[in-house]
N, C-alpha and C positions, 0 to 999 in steps of 0.2 A: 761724840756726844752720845747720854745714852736717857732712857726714858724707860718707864717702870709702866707696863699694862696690869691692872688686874685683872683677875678672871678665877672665875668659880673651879672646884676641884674638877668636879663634872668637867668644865671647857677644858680645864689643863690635861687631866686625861686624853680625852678626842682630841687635841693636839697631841700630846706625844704619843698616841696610834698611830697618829697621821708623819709623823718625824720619818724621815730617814737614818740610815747607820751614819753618823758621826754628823749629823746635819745642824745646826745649832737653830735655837727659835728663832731667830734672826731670820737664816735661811728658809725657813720653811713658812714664815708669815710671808715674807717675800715671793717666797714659791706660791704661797696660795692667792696672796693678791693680784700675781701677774696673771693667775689663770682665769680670774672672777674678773678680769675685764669689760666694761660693758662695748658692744660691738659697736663700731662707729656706723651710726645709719645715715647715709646720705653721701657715702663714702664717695661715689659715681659720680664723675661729672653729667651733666644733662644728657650729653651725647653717649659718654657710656651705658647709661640707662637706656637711651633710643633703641643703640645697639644690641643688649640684651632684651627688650621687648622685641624688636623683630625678628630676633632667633628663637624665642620662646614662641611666635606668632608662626614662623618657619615650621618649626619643629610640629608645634600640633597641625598643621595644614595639611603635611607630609605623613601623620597618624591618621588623618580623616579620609584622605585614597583609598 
């Protein structure tokens, strides 16, 4: 299946700056969306949070001797 994006000459430019040697648009919109990921917040279970505050708690404790 395939699907027709438009985009200004301006955008088509900054894309194919942004292209790799033999990379097709395909690839490289693909390449850029994987990397504009947005970060999963809340990733931690409760406990791995606990965990990371009491080393972060650790850590400056052992700054302030």
């Amino acid at each position: 299946m395939s699907t027709s994006i438009r985009v200004s000459d301006g955008t088509k430019q900054l894309l194919e700056s942004l292209k790799q040697e033999e990379e097709t648009f395909d690839e490289l919109l693909e390449r850029l969306a994987k990397s504009e990921r947005p970060i999963n917040i809340g990733a931690w279970s409760e406990e791995q949070a606990n965990s990371a505050r009491e080393a972060v708690k650790r850590s400056r404790e052992s700054f302030e001797r």
